[in-house]
VOGU-3710 file (C-alpha; in Angstrom, 3 decimals, decimal comma):
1> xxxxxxxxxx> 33,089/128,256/7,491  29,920/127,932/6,040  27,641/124,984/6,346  25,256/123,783/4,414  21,764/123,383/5,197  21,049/119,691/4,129  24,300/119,160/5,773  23,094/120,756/9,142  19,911/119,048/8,880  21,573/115,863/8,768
11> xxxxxxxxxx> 23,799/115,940/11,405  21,368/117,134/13,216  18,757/113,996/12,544  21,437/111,657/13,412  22,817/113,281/16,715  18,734/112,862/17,204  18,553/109,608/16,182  21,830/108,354/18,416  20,314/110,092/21,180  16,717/108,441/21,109
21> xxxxxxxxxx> 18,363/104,452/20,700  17,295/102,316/23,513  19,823/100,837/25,545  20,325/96,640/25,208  17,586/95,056/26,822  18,561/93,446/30,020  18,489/89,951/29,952  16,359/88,129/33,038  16,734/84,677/35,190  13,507/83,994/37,063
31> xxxxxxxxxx> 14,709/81,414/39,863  11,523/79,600/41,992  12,635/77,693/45,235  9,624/74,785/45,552  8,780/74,905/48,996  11,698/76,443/51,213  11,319/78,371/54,431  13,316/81,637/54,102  14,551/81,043/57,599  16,784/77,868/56,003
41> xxxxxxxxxx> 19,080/80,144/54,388  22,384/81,601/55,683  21,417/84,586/53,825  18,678/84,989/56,541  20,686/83,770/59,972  20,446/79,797/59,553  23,333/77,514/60,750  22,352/73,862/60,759  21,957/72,860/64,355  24,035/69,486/64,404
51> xxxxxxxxxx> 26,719/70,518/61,430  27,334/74,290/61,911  30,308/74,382/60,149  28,426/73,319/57,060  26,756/76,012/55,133  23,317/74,810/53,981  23,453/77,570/51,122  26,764/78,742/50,401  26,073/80,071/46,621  22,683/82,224/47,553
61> xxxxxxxxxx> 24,682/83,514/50,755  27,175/84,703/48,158  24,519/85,908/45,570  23,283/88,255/48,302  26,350/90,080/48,700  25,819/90,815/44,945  22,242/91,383/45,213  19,094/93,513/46,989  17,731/91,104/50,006  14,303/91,536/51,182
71> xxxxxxxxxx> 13,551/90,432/54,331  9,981/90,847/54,796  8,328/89,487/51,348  4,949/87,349/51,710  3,364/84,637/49,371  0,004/85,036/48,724  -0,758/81,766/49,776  0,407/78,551/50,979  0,794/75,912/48,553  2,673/75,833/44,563
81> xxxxxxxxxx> -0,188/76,131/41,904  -1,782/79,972/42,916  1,787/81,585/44,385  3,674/80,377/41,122  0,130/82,206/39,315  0,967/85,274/41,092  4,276/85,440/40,865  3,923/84,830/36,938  0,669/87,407/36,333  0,837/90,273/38,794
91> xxxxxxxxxx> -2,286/89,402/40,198  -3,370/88,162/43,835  -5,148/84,739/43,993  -8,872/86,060/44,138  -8,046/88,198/40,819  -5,781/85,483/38,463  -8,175/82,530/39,814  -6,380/79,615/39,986  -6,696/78,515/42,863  -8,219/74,873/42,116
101> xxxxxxxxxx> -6,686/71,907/40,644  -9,439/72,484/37,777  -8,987/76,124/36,907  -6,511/77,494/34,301  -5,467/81,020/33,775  -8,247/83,173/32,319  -6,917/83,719/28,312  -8,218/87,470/29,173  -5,333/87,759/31,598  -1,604/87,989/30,881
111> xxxxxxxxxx> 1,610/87,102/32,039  5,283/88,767/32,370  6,266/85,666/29,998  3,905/87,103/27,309  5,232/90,555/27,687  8,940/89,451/27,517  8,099/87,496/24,214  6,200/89,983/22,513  9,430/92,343/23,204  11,346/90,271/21,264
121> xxxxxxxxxx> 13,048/88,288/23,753  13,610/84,527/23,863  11,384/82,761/26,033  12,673/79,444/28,072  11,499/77,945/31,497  11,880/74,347/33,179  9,751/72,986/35,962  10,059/70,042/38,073  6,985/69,534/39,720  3,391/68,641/38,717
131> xxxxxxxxxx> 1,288/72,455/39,655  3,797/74,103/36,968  2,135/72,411/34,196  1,654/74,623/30,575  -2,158/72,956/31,571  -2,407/76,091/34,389  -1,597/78,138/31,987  2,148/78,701/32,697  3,548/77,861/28,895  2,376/80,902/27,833
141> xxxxxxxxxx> 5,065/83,067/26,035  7,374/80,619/26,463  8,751/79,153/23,301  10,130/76,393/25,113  8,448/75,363/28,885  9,851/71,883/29,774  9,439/69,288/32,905  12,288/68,082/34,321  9,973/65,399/36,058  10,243/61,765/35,472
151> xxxxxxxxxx> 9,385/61,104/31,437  6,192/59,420/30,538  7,641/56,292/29,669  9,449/56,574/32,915  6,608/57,015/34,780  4,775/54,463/33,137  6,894/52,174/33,998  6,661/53,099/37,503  3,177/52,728/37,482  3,179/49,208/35,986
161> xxxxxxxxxx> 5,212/47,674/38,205  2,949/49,039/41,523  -0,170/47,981/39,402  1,220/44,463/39,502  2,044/44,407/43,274  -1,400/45,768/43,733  -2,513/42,548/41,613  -0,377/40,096/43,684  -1,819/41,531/46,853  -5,538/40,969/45,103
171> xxxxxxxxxx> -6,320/44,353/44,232  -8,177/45,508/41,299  -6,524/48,114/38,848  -5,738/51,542/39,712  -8,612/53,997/37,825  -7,247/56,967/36,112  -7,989/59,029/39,212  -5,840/56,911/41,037  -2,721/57,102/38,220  -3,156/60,617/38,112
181> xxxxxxxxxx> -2,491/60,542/42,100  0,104/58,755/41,454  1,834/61,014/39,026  1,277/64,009/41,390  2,756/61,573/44,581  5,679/60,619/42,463  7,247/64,291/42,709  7,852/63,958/46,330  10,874/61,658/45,565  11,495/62,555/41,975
191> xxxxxxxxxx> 15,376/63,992/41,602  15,078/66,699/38,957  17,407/69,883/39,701  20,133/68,179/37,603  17,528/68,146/34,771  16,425/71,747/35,191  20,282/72,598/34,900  20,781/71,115/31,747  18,078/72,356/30,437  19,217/75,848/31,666
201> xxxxxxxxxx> 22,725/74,904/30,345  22,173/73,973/26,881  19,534/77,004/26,062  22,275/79,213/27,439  24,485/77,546/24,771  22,209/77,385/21,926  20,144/80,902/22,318  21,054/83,654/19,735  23,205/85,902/21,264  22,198/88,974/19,857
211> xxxxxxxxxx> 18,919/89,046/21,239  17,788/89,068/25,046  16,512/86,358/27,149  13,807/85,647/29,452  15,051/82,204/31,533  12,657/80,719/34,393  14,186/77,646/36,508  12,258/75,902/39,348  13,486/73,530/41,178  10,965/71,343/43,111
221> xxxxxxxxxx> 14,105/69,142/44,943  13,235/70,355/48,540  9,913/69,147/48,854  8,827/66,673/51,157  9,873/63,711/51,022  12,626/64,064/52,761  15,449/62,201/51,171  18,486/63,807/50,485  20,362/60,234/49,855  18,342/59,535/46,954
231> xxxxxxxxxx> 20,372/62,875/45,823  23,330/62,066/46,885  24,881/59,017/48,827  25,509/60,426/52,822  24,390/63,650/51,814  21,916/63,308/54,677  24,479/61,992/56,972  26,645/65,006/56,513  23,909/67,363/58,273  23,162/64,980/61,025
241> xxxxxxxxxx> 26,462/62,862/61,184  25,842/61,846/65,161  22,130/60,709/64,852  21,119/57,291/65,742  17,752/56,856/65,589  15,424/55,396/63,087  13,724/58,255/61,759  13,552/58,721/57,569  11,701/61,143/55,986  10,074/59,027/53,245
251> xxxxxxxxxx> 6,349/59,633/53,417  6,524/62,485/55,754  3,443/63,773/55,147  0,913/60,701/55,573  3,549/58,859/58,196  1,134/57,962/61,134  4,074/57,923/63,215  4,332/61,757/62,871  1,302/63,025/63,633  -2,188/61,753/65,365
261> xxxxxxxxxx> -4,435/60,993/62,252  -7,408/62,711/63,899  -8,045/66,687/64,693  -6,473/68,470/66,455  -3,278/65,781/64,691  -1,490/66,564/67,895  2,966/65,770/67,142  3,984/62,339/68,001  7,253/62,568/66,552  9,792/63,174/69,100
271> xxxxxxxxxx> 12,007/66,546/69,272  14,977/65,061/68,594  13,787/62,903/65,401  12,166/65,952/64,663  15,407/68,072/64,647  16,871/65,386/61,993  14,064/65,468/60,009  14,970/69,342/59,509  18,820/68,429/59,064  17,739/66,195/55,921
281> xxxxxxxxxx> 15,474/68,854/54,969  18,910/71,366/55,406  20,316/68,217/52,942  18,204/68,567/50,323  18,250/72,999/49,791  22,403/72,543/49,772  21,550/69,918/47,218  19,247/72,771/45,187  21,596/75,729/46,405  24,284/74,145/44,661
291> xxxxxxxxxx> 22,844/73,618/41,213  21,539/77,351/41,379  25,181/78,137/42,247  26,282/76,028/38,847  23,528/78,471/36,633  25,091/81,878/38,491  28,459/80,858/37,626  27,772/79,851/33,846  26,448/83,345/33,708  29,520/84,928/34,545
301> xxxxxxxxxx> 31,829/82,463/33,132  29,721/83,651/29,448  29,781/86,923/30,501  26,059/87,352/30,994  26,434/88,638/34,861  26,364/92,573/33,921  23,954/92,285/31,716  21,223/89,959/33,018  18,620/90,733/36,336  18,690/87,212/38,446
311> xxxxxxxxxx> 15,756/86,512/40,963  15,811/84,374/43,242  12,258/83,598/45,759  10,579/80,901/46,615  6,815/80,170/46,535  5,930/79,412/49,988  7,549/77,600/53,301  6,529/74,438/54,859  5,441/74,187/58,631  7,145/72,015/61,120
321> xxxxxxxxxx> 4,910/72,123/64,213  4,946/76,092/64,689  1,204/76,095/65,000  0,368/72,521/65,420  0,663/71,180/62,037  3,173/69,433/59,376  3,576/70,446/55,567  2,087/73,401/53,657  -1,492/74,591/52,027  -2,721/74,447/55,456
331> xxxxxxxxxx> -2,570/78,170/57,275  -1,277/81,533/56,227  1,508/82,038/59,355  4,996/83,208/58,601  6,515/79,768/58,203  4,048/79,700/55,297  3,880/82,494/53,807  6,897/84,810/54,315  9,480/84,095/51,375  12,895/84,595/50,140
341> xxxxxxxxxx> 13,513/86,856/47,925  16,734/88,524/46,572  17,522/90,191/43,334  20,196/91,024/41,477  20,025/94,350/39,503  23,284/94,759/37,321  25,664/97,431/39,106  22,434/98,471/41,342  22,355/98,387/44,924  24,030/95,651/45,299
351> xxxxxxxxxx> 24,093/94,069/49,077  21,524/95,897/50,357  18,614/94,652/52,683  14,729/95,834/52,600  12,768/95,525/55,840  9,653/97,085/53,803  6,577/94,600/53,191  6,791/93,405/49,136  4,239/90,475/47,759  5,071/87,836/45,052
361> xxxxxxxxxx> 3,240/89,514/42,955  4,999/92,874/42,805  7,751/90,942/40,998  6,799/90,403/37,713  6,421/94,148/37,762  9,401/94,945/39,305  11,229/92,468/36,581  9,952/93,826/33,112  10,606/97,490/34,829  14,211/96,594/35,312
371> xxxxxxxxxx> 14,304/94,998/31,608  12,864/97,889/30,300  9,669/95,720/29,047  6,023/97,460/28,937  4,245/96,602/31,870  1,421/93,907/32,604  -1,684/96,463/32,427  -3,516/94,726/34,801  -1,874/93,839/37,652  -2,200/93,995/40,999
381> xxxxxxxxxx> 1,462/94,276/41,865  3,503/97,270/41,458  7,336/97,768/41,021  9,731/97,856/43,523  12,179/100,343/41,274  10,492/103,357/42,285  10,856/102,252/45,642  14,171/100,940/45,779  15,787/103,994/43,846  14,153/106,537/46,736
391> xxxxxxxxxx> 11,475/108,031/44,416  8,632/106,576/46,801  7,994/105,085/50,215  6,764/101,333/50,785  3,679/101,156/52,118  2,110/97,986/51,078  -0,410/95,238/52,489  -1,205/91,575/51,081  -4,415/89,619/50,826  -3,970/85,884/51,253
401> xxxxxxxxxx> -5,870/82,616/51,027  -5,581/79,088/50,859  -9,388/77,537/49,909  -8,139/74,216/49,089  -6,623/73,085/52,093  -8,220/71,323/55,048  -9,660/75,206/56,481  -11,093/77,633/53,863  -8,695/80,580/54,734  -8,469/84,164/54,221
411> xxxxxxxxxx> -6,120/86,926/55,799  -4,161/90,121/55,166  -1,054/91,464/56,392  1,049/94,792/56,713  3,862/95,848/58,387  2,000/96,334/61,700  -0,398/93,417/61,494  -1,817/90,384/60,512  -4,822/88,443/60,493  -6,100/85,233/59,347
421> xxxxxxxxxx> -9,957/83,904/59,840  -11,636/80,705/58,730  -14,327/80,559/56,498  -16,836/77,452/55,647  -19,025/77,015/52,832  -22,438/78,975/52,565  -24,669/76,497/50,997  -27,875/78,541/50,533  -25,912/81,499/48,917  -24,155/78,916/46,970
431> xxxxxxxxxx> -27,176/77,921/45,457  -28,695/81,307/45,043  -25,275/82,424/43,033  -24,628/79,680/41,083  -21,418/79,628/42,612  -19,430/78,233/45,516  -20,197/81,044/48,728  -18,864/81,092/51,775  -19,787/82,946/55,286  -17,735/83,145/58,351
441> xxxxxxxxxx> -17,161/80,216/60,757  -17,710/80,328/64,466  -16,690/78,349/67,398  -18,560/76,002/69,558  -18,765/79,426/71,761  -20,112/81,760/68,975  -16,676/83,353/68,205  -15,472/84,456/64,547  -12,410/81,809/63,763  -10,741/85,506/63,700
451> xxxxxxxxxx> -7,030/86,253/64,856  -5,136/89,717/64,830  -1,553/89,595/65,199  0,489/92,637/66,189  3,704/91,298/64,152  6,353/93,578/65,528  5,419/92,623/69,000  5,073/89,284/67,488  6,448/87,770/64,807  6,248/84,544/65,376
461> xxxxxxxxxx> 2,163/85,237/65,311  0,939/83,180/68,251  -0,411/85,944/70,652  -3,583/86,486/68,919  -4,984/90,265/70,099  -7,662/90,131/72,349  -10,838/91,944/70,465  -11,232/94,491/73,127  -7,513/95,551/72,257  -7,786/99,159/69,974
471> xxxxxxxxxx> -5,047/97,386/67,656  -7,632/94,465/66,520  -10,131/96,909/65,194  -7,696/99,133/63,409  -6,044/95,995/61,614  -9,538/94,788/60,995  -10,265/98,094/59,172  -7,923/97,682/57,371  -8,254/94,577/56,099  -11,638/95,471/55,455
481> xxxxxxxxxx> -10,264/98,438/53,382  -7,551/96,375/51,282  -10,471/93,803/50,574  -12,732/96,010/49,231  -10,381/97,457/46,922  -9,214/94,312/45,706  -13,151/93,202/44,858  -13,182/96,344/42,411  -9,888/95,590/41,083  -11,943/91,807/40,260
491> xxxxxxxxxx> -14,363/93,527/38,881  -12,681/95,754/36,266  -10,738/92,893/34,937  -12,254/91,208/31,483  -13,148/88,166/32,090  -14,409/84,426/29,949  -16,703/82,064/30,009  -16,194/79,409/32,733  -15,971/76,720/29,853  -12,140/78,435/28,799
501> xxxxxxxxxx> -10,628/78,539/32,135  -11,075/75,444/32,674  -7,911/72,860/32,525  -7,787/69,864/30,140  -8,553/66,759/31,525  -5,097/65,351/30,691  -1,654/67,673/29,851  0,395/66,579/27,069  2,367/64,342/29,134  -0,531/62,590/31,452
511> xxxxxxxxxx> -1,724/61,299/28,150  1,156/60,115/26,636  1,442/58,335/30,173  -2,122/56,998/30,282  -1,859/56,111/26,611  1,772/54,177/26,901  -0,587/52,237/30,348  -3,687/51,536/27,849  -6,005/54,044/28,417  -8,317/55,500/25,850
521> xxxxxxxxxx> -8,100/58,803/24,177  -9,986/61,761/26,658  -7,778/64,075/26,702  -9,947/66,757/24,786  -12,360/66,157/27,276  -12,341/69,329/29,681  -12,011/68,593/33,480  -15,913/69,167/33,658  -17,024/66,119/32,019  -15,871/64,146/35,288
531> xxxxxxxxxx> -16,691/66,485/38,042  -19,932/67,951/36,985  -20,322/71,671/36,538  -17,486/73,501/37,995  -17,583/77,149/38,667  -14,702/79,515/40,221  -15,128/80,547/43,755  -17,451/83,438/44,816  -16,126/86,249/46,379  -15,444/85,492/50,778
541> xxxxx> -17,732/87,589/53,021  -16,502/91,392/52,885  -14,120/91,723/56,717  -16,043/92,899/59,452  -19,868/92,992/58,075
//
């Protein structure tokens, strides 16, 4: 039989053609858990001490089964605004820079968001508490990024009606430093994961289904306060049924009767009201865990489940005395800083657990890998695919700080160590840089604020090495060496002037708040024309010199 050549030629392009299609783009659900300690989760051992037979999260316990569990993944810091930057950019905290209330994303740098839109995908994410603002830089690529926090008119209403107790009790107006307070305070009793689902919900129902979808969902709803039956009537109860004390978690943070209000803040609160303060906290993650169990099942029920990567982590913990102290954006210790973190890979390794180190920020990598999405060229964080599929071997450390809290902090951690040291502000070198500066802090006795942990020996991290001990110097070296490294990575990466990384003075919504209460127009005004010149931090003392 004789063929002809145009024919052959043909057949021959389009066998070609066929061949070199992509696949469909996997679709992606980014899931962030505000402020929830891994160890809180059935998936990772919990049972609630006073309700055992109560399952605080029944729908990520079954999500695991489906899905790859890591069980040894680290923030890079404690507190919302800079883990949420590093989960979204790739980048560790000293290299995205947001690390301040002040400080946006650099427009330089990118985000996985970005990527996922510029592959043609459809962009969606809402928030529900204050340090997700589009201000930080978070909208971008999103075609739609939405709070599920309390409306402006809401809030302003709020605000009016404690600005006229205030002038009953004879005190002046709150300034706009004091709303703004306010506004931030307001999230810790906010209820907003029933918002976050319908926003969810109705872009599932309304997206174009021939094209791909990039979905990000936090849910702020287990934050302090504590106050599970402002979600739901005897939800607290439920957790705690044979408690009779007097304890409530409203104010947790600031309650006097807590904590001393003076260093070292020794606990006042007693073990037992202490215990019920964690059952309500139990309360409120079976309140989240169940509208994350309301997305997962809308996937499947539309189909979506075999074709669409879920991810599920959390930002950072929250501390309940382990070291001495309440609350978060304090220390870098596990209760801190080790997350959550399972994801599910359609028909990939499914119920499988990692005891390898991973960082937050080797997410965003790992997701547009999965998704078949070009990578973020700059980041820090690498994926986990190569990894996970048995192409390469983990062997990965983390840098971490937390410069904002009542400590300047630094540390690093690997799978054999861990150390944290305290820092204090350099004021000579910050005027001879231009820049804030900082140099190590000693004790009364002339000691570096320095601890080394050996974390397989101790996990809990509260047998500090002695600095005699081989181990301390070896972990130090290598902190020293994962620094370093991290300082040229800074320095390769393109970079503006101060003047565009800094936020607005107001987001979209504080000034249609502040305008609905009165104020005047300044929300073009940058958040330098009230604090004076404000510069990113300069680099921490290199480890060890």
């Amino acid at each position: 039989m004789r063929i002809s050549i145009p024919l052959l030629c043909l057949g021959i392009a389009y066998s070609f053609s066929c061949s070199q299609q992509e696949s469909p783009k996997l679709n992606v659900v980014l899931i962030s858990l505000d402020s929830l300690c891994k160890e809180r989760l059935g998936a990772y051992g919990h049972r609630p001490q006073y309700a055992p037979e109560i399952p605080v999260s029944p729908n990520i316990d079954d999500f695991a089964a489906e899905a790859l569990l890591f069980d040894n993944a680290w923030s890079t810091t404690s507190w919302t605004l800079p883990a949420h930057m590093s989960l979204m950019s790739g980048l560790s905290d000293r290299n995205h820079e947001v690390e301040l209330d002040y400080f946006a994303l650099d427009p330089k740098r990118r985000t996985i968001s970005q990527n996922f839109q510029d592959a043609g995908y459809q962009t969606a994410g809402f928030f529900s508490g204050p340090y997700l603002d589009g201000k930080f830089g978070f909208a971008r690529g999103f075609d739609i990024w939405r709070s599920a926090m309390m409306t402006p008119s809401e809030l302003a209403g709020q605000i009016r009606s404690w600005t006229k107790r205030r002038a009953l009790a004879g005190k002046p107006a709150p300034t706009e430093e004091e709303i703004k307070g306010i506004r931030d305070r307001v999230s810790h009793w906010d209820v907003t994961s029933p918002k976050v689902n319908q926003g969810a919900l109705d872009f599932l129902a309304s997206r174009d289904s021939e094209v791909p979808f990039f979905l990000t969902l936090h849910y702020f709803d287990a934050h302090y306060d504590y106050l599970p039956d402002t979600l739901e009537k005897g939800l607290g109860a439920r957790f705690d049924p044979d408690y009779r004390g007097n304890f409530e978690g409203a104010n947790w943070y600031f309650n006097p009767a807590v904590r001393e209000q003076t260093p070292p803040y020794g606990q006042k609160i007693s073990e037992r009201d202490l215990g019920h303060i964690l059952a309500l906290y139990d309360a409120e993650i079976h309140w989240v865990d169940r509208h994350i169990g309301t997305i997962l099942q809308a996937l499947k029920d539309q189909g979506l489940w075999e074709t669409t990567i879920v991810c599920i982590v959390a930002d950072h913990g929250d501390e309940f005395f382990e070291h001495g102290g309440i609350g978060h954006r304090s220390t870098l210790f596990p209760e801190l800083t080790a997350i959550p973190l399972l994801i599910h890979i359609p028909n990939q390794l499914k119920g499988r657990r990692f005891s390898e180190l991973v960082r937050i920020y080797d997410i965003g990598p790992t997701l547009l890998d999965y998704a078949g999405v070009p990578p973020l060229k700059e980041a820090e964080g690498l994926s986990l695919r190569p990894v996970l599929e048995g192409n390469e071997k983990f062997n990965r450390s983390i840098l971490q700080r937390v410069p904002g809290g009542p400590d300047v902090r630094d540390g690093w951690r690997n799978e054999e160590f861990s150390v944290q040291r305290i820092l204090e502000i350099d004021v000579p070198l910050s005027q001879k840089n231009r820049q804030p500066s900082f140099r190590q802090r000693f004790t009364q006795n002339g000691q570096p604020m320095i601890w080394v942990f050996d974390c397989k020996n101790d996990p809990t991290e509260k047998a500090p090495l002695s600095r005699n001990d081989p181990r301390w110097q070896k972990a130090m070296d290598a902190f020293q060496s994962s620094f370093l490294l991290s300082e040229k990575h800074h320095r390769s990466l393109p970079s503006s002037a101060v003047s565009e990384k800094l936020t607005p003075k107001r987001s979209a919504e504080e000034e249609s708040m502040m305008e609905q209460l009165g104020y005047g127009d300044s929300g073009t005004e940058d958040s330098s024309e009230s604090k004076g010149t404000i510069l990113p931090l300069g680099p921490f003392p290199t480890p060890g010199i």
